[in-house]
GULO-192631 format. One record per residue (C-alpha): x, y, z. Coordinates in Angstrom, 3 decimals, padded with zeros to 6 digits. Example, Ala and Ser with C-alpha at 12.3 -4.5 7.8 and 13.67 -1.06 7.14 Angstrom:
! residues 2
+----------+----------+----------+
|       xx |       yy |       zz |
+----------+----------+----------+
|  012.300 | -004.500 |  007.800 |
|  013.670 | -001.060 |  007.140 |
+----------+----------+----------+
This chain:
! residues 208
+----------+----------+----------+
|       xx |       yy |       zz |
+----------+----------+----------+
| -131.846 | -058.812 | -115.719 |
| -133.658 | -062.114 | -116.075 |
| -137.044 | -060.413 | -115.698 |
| -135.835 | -058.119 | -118.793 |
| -134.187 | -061.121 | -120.875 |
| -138.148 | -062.917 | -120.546 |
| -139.811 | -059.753 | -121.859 |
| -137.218 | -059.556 | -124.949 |
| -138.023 | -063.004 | -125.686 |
| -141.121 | -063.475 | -125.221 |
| -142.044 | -060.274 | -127.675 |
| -139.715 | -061.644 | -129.784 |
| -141.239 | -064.765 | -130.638 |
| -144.885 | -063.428 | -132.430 |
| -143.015 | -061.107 | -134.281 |
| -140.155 | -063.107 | -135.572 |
| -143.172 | -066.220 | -136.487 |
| -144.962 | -063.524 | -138.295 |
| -142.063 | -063.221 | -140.420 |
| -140.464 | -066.387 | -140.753 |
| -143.339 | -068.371 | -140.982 |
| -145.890 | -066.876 | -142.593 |
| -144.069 | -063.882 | -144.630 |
| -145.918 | -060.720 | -144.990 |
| -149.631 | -060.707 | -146.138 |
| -151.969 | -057.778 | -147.180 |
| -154.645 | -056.652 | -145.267 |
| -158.305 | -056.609 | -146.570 |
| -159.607 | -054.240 | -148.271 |
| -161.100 | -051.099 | -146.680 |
| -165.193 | -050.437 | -147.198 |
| -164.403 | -047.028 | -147.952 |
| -161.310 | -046.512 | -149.482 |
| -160.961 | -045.318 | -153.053 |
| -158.442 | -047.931 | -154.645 |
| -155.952 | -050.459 | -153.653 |
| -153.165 | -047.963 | -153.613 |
| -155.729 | -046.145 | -151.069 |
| -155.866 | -048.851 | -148.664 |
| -152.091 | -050.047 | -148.784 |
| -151.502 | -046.523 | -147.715 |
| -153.366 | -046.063 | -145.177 |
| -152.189 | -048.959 | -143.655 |
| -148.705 | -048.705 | -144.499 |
| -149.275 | -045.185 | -141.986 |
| -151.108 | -047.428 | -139.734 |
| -147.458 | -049.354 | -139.032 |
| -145.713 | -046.138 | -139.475 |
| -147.723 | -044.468 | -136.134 |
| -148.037 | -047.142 | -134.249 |
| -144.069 | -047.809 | -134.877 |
| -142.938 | -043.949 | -134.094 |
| -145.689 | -043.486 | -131.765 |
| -144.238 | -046.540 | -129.593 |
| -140.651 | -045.188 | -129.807 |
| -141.166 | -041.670 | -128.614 |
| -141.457 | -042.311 | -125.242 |
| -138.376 | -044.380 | -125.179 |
| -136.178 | -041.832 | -127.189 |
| -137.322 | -039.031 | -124.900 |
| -136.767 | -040.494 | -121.702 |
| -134.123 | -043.332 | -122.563 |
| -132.254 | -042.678 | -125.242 |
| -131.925 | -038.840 | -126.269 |
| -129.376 | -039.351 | -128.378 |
| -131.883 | -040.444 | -131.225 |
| -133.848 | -037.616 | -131.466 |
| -132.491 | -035.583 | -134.127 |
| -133.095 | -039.207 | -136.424 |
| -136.548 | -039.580 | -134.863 |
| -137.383 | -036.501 | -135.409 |
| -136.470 | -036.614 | -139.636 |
| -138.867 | -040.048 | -139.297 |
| -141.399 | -038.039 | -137.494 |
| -140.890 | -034.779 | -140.461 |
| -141.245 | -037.872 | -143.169 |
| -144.350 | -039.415 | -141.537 |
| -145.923 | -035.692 | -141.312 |
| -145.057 | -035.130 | -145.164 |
| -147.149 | -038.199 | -145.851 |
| -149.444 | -037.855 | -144.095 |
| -150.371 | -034.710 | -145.281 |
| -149.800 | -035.546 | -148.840 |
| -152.102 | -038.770 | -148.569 |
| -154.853 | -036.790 | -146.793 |
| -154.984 | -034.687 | -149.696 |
| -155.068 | -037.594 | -152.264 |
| -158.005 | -038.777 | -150.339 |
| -159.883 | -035.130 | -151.385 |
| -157.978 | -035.282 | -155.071 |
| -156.925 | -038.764 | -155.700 |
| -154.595 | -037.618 | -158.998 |
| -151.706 | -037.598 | -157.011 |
| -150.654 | -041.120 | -156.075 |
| -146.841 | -040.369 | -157.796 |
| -146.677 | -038.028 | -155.192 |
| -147.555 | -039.799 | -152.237 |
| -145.625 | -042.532 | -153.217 |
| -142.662 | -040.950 | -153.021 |
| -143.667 | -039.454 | -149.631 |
| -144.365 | -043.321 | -148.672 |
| -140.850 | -044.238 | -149.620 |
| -139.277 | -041.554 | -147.973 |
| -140.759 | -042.220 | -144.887 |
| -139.310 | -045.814 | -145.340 |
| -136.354 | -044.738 | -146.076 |
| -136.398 | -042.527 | -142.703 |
| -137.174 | -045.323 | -140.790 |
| -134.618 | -047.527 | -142.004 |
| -132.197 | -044.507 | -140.524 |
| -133.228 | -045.433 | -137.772 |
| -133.133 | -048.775 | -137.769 |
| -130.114 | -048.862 | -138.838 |
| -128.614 | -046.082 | -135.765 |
| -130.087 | -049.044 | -133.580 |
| -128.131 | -051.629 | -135.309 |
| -125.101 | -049.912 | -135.062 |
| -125.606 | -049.206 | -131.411 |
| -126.239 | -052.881 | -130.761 |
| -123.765 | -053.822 | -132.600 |
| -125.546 | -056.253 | -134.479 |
| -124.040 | -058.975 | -136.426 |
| -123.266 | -057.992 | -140.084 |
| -123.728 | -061.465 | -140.642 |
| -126.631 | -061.870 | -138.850 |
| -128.233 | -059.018 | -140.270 |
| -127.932 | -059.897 | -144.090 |
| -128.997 | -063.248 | -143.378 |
| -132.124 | -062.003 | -142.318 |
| -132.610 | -059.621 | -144.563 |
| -131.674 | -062.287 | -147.677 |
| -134.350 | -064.312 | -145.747 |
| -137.357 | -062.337 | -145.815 |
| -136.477 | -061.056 | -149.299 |
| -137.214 | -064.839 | -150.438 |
| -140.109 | -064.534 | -148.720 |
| -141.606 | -061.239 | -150.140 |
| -140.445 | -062.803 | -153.374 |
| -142.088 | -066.526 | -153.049 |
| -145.516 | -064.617 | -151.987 |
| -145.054 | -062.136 | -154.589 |
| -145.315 | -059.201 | -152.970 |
| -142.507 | -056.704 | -154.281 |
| -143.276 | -053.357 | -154.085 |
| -146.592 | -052.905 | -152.350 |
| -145.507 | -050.046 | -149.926 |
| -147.127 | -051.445 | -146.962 |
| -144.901 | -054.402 | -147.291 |
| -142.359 | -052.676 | -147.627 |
| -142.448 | -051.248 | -144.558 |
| -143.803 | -054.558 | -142.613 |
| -140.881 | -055.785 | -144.079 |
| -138.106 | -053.250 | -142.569 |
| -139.602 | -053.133 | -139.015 |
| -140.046 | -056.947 | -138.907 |
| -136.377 | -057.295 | -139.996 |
| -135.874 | -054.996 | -137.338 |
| -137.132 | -056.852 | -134.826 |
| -135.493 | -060.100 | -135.961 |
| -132.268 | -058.419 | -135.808 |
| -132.924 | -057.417 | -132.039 |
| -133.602 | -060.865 | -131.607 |
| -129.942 | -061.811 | -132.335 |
| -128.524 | -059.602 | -129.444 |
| -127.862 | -061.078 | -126.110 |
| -130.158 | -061.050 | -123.340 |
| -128.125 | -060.925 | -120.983 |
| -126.094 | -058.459 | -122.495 |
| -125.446 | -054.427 | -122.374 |
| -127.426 | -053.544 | -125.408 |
| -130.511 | -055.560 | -124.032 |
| -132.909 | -053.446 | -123.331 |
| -132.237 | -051.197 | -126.718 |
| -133.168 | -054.286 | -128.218 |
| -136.478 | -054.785 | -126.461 |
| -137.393 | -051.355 | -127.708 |
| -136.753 | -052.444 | -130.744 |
| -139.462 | -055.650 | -130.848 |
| -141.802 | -053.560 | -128.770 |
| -141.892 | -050.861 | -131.074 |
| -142.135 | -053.666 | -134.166 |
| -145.224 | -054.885 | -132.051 |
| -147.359 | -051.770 | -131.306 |
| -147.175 | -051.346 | -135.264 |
| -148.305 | -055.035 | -136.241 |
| -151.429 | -054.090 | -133.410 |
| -152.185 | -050.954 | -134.723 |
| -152.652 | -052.291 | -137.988 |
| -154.317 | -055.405 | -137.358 |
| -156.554 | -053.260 | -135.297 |
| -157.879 | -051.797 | -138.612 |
| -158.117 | -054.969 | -140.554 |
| -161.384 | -054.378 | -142.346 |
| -162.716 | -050.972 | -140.707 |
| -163.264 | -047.917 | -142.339 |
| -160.403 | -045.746 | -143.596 |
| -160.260 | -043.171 | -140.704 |
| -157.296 | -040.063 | -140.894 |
| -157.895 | -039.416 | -136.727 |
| -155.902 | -042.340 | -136.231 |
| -152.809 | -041.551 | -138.441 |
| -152.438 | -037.741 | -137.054 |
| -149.156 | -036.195 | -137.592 |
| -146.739 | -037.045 | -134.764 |
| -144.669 | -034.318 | -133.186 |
| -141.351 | -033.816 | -133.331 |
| -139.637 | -033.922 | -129.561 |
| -137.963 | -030.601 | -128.582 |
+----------+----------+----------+
């Protein structure tokens, strides 16, 4: 149990100082994208793969019990994706996609939100950290850029798991939590800068 209670804090504490510290910040642009709406959505998908990617191993070996949620994230994610790879053929549908980006944000709130619940987060806890970064998107101005958005829900995510014991039952549902905040903040920054490139957004299967 120690061992586990180091690893939850120690991913923990990059995620919760990208949050708290700095708020969250928008990538550069992409060489080859078409617009700024272009880039913010590919790298809002960017957090969204690396995020579900991460958590499908966990919900199909640890946790079962989430996969009819994951699998209405991973339906959302697919709908956007596809709708976004056609904007980047036809870009005269960015109403469209937008909607596709919120309702994949929506999706994965679910699912934060099942974890919560499971954890039995603090209410308390939880709206003061939500109140928190909601200053923070405010004081850096940054309302309604989709790939904030997002940022914002898994990093709040994460900060929530942060509140739960480490030394207590709900533990290691919590580290899944950070590490799946993580693998998203890496596969973005990965991409900071780089071409726009659909291989590394695929659609991601839904577990049977």
């Amino acid at each position: 149990m120690f061992n586990q209670s180091f690893k939850l804090a120690a991913v923990a504490l990059p995620v919760l100082s990208i949050l708290f510290a700095s708020g969250c910040s928008i990538q550069p642009s992409h060489p080859n994208q078409i617009n700024a709406f272009d880039g913010d959505t590919f790298d809002t998908l960017l957090l969204a793969h690396g995020a579900l990617v991460s958590l499908q191993g966990s919900v199909t070996t640890t946790y079962p019990k989430y996969i009819p949620i994951f699998n209405e994230a991973s339906a959302a994610y697919g709908a956007a994706y596809a709708g976004y790879a056609a904007f980047r053929v036809s870009p005269t549908t960015q109403a469209e996609v937008s909607v596709n980006i919120g309702n994949l944000t929506l999706a994965i709130v679910a699912l934060e939100n099942a974890f919560q619940l499971d954890m039995q987060a603090s209410t308390t806890n939880v709206a003061e950290i939500r109140a928190r970064a909601k200053r923070l998107r405010t004081s850096a101005g940054q309302a309604g850029i989709s790939v904030t958005d997002l940022l914002t829900e898994l990093e709040i995510a994460a900060a929530v798991a942060a509140t739960i014991p480490q030394t207590g039952p709900y533990a290691k549902l919590a580290e899944i939590v950070i590490a799946t905040t993580t693998a998203a903040l890496v596969a973005e920054n990965a991409e900071v800068g780089q071409p726009i490139d659909l291989t590394l957004i695929s659609p991601i299967p839904a577990i049977q």
